[in-house]
N, C-alpha and C positions, 0 to 999 in steps of 0.2 A: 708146532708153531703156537698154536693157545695157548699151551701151558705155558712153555716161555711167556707168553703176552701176561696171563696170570702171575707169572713170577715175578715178571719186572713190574707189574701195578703194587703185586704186593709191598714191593720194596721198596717203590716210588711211595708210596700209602705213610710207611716210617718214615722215607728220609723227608715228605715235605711237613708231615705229622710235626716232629720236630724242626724245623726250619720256622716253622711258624708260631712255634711255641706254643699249641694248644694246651699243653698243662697250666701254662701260667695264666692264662685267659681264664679258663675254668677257675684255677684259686682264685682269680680276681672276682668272677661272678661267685664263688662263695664268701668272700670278702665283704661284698655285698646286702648280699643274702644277712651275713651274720649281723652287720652294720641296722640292718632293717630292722630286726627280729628283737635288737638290744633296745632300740627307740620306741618298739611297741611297747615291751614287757615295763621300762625303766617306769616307775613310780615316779621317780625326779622330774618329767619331763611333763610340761604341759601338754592337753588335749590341742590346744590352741597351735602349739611349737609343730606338735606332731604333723596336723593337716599343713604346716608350710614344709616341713621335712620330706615326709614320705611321699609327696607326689614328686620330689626328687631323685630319691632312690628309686622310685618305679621307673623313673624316664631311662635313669643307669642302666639298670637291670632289664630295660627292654632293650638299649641297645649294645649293650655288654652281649645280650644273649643272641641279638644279629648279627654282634661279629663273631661268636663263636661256631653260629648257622654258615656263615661264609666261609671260614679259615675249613670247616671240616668238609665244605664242596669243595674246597682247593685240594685236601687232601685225598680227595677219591676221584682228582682228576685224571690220574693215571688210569683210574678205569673206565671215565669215561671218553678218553681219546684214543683208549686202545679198542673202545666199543665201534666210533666212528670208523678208524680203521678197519675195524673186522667185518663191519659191511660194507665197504666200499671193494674190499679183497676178495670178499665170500668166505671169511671163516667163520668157525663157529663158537668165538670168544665169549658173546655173552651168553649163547645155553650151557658153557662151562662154567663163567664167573655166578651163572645163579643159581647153578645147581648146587645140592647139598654136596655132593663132595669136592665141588669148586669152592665151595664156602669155609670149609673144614680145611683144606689144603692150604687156604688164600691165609687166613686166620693163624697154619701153623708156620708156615714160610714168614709173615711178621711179626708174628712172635719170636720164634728164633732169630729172625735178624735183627729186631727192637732190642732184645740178649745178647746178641753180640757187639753191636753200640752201645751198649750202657760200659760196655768194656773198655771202649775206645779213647784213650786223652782227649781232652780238647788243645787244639791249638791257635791258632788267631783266628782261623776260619771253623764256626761252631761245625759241630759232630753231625748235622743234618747237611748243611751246605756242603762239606766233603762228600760225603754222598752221595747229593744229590748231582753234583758236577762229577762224580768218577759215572754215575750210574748214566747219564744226557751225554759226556765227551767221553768217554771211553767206549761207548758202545757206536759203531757204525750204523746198525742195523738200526739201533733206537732213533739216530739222529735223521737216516733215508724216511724213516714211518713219520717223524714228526715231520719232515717238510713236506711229505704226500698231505700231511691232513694239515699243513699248514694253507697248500695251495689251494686245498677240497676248501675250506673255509673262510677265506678270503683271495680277494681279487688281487692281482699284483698289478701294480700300476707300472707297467713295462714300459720305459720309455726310452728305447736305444737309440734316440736323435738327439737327445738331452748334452749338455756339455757338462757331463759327468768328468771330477777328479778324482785321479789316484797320484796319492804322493808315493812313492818307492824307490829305495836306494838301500844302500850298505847301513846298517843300525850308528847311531851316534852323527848323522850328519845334520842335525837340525827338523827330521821328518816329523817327531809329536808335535814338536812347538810351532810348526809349519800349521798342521793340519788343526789345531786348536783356534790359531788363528783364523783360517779360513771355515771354520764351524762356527765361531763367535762373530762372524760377518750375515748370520742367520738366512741365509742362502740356500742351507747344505745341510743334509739330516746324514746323520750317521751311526753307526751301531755303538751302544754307549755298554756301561757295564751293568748298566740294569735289567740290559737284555741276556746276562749270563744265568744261566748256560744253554739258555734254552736258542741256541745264536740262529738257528735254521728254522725257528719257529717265534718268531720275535712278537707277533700280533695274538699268538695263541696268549704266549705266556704274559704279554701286557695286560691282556685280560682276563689272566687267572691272577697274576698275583697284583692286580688292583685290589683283594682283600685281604689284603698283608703288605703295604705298598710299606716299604723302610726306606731311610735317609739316615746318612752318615756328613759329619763334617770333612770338611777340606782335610786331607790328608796327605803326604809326602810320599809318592809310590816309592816301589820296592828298589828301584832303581839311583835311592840317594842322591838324584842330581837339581833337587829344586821345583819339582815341576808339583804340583798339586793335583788330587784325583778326589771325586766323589762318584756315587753311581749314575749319575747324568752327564760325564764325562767322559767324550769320544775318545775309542782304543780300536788297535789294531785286532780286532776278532772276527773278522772276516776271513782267514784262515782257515775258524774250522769246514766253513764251503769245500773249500779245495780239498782236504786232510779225507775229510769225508766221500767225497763224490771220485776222488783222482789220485789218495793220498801217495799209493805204489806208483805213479807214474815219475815222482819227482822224490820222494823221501827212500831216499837207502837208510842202510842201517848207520853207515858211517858218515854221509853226507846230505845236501840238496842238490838235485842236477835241474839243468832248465830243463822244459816241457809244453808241449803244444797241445791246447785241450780239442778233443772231437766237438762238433756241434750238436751232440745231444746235451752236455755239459754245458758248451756255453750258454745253451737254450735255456737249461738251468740256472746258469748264475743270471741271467738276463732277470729268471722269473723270481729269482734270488731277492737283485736288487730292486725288485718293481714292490716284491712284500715290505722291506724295509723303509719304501718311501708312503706306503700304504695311507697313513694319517696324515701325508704332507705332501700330499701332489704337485705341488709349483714348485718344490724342493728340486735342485739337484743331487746324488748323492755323492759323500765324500767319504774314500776311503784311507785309510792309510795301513800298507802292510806292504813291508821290505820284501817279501817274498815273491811278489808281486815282478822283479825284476827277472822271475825264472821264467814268466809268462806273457812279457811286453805285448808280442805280436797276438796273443790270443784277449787280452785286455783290447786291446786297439778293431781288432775282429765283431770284437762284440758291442764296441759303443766307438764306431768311427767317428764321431765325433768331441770323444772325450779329451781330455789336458791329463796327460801324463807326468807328473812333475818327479825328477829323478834330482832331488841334493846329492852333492855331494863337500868335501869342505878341506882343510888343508890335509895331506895325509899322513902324516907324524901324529898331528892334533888329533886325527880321527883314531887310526890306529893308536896310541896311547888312552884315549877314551875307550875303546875297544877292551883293550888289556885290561885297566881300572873295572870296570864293568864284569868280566869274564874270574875275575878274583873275588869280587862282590859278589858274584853268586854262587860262586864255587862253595863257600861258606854258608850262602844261608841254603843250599841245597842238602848241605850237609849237617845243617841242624833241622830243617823241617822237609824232610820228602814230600809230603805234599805239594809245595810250592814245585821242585821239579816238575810232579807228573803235570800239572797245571800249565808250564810252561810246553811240555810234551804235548799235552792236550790242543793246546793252540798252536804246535808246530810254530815255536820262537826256539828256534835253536842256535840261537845269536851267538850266545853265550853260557854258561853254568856247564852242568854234570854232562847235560845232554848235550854239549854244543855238538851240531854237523853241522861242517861248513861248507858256504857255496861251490860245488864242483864243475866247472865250466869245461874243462877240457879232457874230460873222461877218466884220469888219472889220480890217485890219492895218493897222500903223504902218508908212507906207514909208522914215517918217524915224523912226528911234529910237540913242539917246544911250545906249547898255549901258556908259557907262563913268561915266554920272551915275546918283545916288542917285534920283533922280527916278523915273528909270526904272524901277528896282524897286518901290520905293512905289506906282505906277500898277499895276504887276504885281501887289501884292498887295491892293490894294483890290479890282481888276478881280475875282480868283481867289474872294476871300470873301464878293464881294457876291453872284456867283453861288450860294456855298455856302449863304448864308444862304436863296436863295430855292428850292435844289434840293438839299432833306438831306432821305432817307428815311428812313422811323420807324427803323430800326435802327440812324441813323447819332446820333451825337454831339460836340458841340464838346469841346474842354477846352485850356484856357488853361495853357499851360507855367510861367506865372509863378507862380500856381493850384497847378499841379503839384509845382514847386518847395518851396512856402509851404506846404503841406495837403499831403504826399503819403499821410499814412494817413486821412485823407478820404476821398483820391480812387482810393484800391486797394480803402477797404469799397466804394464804389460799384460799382466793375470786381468787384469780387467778389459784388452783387447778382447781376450779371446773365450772369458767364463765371465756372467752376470756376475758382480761382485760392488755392492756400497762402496762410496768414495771413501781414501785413502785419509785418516785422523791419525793425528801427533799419538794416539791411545797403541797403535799399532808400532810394535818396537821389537826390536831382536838383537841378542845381547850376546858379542863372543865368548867362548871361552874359554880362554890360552893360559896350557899347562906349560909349566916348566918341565922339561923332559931333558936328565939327566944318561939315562939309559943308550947306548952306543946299539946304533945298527951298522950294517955293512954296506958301502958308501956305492958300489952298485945298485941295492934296492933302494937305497936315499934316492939318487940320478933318476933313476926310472919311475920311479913314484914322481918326483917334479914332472920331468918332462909330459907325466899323463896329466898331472893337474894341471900343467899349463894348456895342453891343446881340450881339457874340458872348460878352462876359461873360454876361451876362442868360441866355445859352442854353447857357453852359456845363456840365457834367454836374454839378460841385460845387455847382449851383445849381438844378439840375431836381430 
């Protein structure tokens, strides 16, 4: 088990080495360095010029040199949270990491993998950050040890009376632009993408990579439908909890099945969510993750007094969004694997190479057509006929179209029953109806309505 812990600091060592860009810091403080060295030696320059110059570059250079003293404790973090671990476990990690041939070892293991990344493309996501997410989401093991040393290190502020939300439904019914909404009501703290990858240790990694803190401008996620993302922008990654702690009990190889978590699990996500609210105590927490539908009754177990919101929207519209979507990544999966495992990582098998789709009734299609309309329509009737007959008190439908049309309707209501700021003209939600040329088969037409109509009936705007 030490070596392992040694191997994976090693490699953690490169990938956040490079994540951080220590070489260019360095050129930058030689940069410096040289800048100084020119202004001493130049003849040209006055004595006068000089004394208002170089107590400039010295202020650079002292703190050029403290961020490079910080970036390089970020980079030998891995050894030292695999240190805290090893004494909380009783290993003997760090008389390996400081002995001479833990030293030699550690040294040839990053070297050889620093040489096998220099081999690597870059693709949108630089050659460190691949990395450093296959090496944090791909590993189970890594992801259990960091939320052991998550919880050794800080407090969770567990608060399972709180009227915590979770938005969850079928993908395309309105659920990001829902819970963005109810995040920019500043009520609600939620796991954003700057907590990536480190999702089960969110307070660790706040305060390691506060010496390397990046910002990105607004951007169009991968999903083409308008919506804008930077790294302070809540996402569905609350996932990797489940994936990790439960993943076999609900992920086959071909599908997702519902699943009922034990109570040492939900004890878990209880102490889960109490870290994530860690720096925002009068926070409620908001989550949003469709998957979340496989697990109503153990959601509700765990925070009975939480708002379950379950969208859904018309089902042609949805299903056609579906299909648009499932074509969209079929491609870009096939031009950047990456992006796949990423989406595997976070167990979003909505759509793309990996789609498995929700299995409610134990049975699988050995023959299905993901490239006809059909397909999805069957998917979403399957999903909400289930919903309809397994929604626990806490949970609720609400109709997007509903939402749309009423939206200060349907905020007094969320505001019955969750702390939420009064209802402003700023709050808006916008349809959006495709033309849909494509011919289904006029049985799953019928029976798709008849369910969207009795989820009207049970919609929140109408309870």
């Amino acid at each position: 088990m030490d070596w392992l812990l040694l191997s994976l600091s090693s490699i953690g060592f490169v990938c956040i080495f490079i994540w951080v860009k220590i070489p260019s810091h360095i050129k930058g403080l030689k940069n410096i360095v040289a800048k100084t060295g020119n202004v001493i030696r130049s003849p040209g320059i006055s004595d006068h010029w000089k004394e208002k110059v170089l107590p400039r570059y010295a202020l650079q250079l002292f703190l050029k040199s403290i961020l490079i003293f910080g970036v390089l404790i970020l980079s030998f973090s891995p050894f030292i949270v695999f240190s805290v671990y090893s004494l909380v476990t009783g290993g003997q990690f760090i008389e390996l990491a400081s002995s001479f041939q833990g030293v030699a070892a550690g040294t040839i293991i990053a070297a050889l993998f620093g040489f096998i990344v220099s081999r690597i493309p870059k693709g949108d996501y630089g050659t460190g950050s691949k990395l450093l997410h296959q090496m944090v989401l791909g590993n189970n093991f890594l992801g259990e040890a960091l939320f052991d040393i998550e919880r050794l290190l800080f407090s969770p502020n567990i608060t399972s009376e709180k009227p915590h939300v979770f938005v969850a439904g079928l993908a395309r019914a309105g659920t990001t632009v829902l819970m963005r909404t109810l995040h920019e009501n500043g009520k609600f703290t939620s796991l954003t993408y700057r907590d990536m990858p480190f999702i089960l240790a969110p307070n660790l990694w706040r305060r390691i990579s506060g010496f390397s803190r990046q910002d990105i401008g607004k951007r169009e996620r991968a999903h083409g439908d308008g919506l804008t993302i930077d790294y302070d922008s809540p996402e569905a990654l609350e996932e990797v909890f489940w994936r990790t702690f439960c993943g076999s009990d609900y992920i086959t190889e071909n599908s997702l099945i519902p699943m009922t978590a034990d109570n040492e699990t939900l004890d878990k996500f209880k102490t889960f969510v109490g870290l994530v609210l860690n720096d925002t105590p009068d926070n409620c927490y908001l989550s949003k993750n469709n998957n979340n539908i496989l697990r109503l009754d153990s959601i509700a177990r765990a925070f009975p007094n939480a708002l379950i919101i379950v969208p859904f929207r018309d089902p042609l519209q949805q299903a056609f969004s579906l299909l648009n979507q499932h074509k969209k990544f079929l491609k870009t999966h096939s031009e950047d694997p990456f992006a796949k495992k990423y989406m595997t990582w976070l167990a979003h098998h909505e759509f793309g190479a990996d789609h498995r789709p929700f299995m409610f009734d134990g049975t699988n299609e050995d023959e299905k057509n993901t490239q006809h309309l059909s397909y999805w329509l069957m998917i979403w009737i399957k999903t909400y006929s289930y919903l309809i007959n397994n929604l626990p008190p806490q949970a609720v439908f609400l109709s997007y179209e509903t939402l749309c049309d009423k939206s200060e309707v349907i905020w007094e209501k969320f505001g019955e029953q969750i702390n939420l700021a009064p209802y402003t003209d700023k709050i808006s939600f916008t349809k959006a109806l495709h033309p849909i040329n494509e011919s289904v088969p006029g049985d799953l037409l019928k029976q798709s309505n008849d369910i969207y109509k009795r989820l009207i009936v049970k919609s929140i705007d109408v309870i």
